[in-house]
C-alpha positions in Angstrom: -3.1 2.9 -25.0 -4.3 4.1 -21.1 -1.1 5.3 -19.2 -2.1 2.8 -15.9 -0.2 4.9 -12.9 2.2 2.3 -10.9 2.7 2.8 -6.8 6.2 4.6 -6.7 6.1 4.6 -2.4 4.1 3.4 0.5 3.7 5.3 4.0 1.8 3.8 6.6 -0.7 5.8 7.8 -2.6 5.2 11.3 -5.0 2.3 12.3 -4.6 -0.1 9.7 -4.3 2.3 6.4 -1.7 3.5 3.6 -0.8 6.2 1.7 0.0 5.1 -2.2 1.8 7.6 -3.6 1.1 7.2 -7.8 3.8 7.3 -10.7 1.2 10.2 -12.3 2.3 12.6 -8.1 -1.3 11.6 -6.9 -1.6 10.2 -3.5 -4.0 7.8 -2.5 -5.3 6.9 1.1 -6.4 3.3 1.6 -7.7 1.6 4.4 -6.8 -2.1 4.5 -8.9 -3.6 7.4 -11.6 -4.5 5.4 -8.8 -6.7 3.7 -7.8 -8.1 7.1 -11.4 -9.1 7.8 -11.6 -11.3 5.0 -8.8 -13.6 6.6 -6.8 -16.0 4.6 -3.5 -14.7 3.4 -4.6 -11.0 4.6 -4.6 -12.4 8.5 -1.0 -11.5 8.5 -1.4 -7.9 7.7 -3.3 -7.7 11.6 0.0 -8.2 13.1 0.8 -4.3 13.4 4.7 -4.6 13.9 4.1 -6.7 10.3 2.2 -4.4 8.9 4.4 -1.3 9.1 8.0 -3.1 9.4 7.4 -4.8 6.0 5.5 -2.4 4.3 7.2 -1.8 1.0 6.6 -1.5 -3.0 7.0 -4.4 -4.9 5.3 -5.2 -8.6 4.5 -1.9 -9.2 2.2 -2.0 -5.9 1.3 -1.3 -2.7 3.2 -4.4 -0.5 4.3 -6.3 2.2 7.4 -8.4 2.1 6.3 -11.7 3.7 10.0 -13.5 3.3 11.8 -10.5 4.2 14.3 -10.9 1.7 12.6 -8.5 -0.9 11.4 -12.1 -3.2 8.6 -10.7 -5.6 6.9 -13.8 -5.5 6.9 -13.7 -1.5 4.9 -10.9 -1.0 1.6 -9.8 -0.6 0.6 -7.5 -2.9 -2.4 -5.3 -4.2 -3.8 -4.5 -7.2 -2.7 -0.8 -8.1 -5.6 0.2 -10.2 -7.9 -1.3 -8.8 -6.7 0.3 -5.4 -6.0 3.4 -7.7 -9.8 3.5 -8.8 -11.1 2.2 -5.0 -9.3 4.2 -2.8 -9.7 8.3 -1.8 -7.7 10.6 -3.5 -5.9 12.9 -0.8 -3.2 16.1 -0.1 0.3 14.3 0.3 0.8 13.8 4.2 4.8 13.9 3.8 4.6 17.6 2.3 2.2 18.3 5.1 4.8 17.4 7.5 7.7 19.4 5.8 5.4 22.7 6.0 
């Protein structure tokens, strides 16, 4: 069986993007606008204040807690691996900051 790596934490990162951090320590860098483009339940993602304040990890995945009351089936979430597979692989901006 395929170990499939699971989204452990989610940073915001600037104009519209995220920073995955992976259950295998990789970090992944994607950029959600094209998401927001596409409208329907994405829309509320262009809300910044939305997009950052209820950023979290639910499912296993990249987030956002729509209810606010951390309800798994309230959220808007991603697909890990396919963001996983879709997204650039990049250095960890947290130890960046720490150095």
């Amino acid at each position: 069986m395929e170990y499939l790596p699971y989204v452990v934490q989610a940073i915001p990162g600037d104009d519209f993007t995220v920073y995955a951090y992976y259950s295998d320590g990789s970090v992944h860098l994607a950029d959600i606008k094209p998401l927001i483009e596409q409208g329907g339940v994405f829309s509320q993602l262009a809300n910044k204040d939305f997009f950052v304040d209820r950023l979290t990890v639910m499912n296993g995945a990249v987030a956002w807690d729509v209810a606010g009351n951390r309800d798994e089936t309230a959220c808007i979430d991603l697909d890990p691996w396919k963001m996983y597979e879709t997204s650039e692989r990049v250095d960890d901006p947290l130890a960046e900051e720490a150095a």
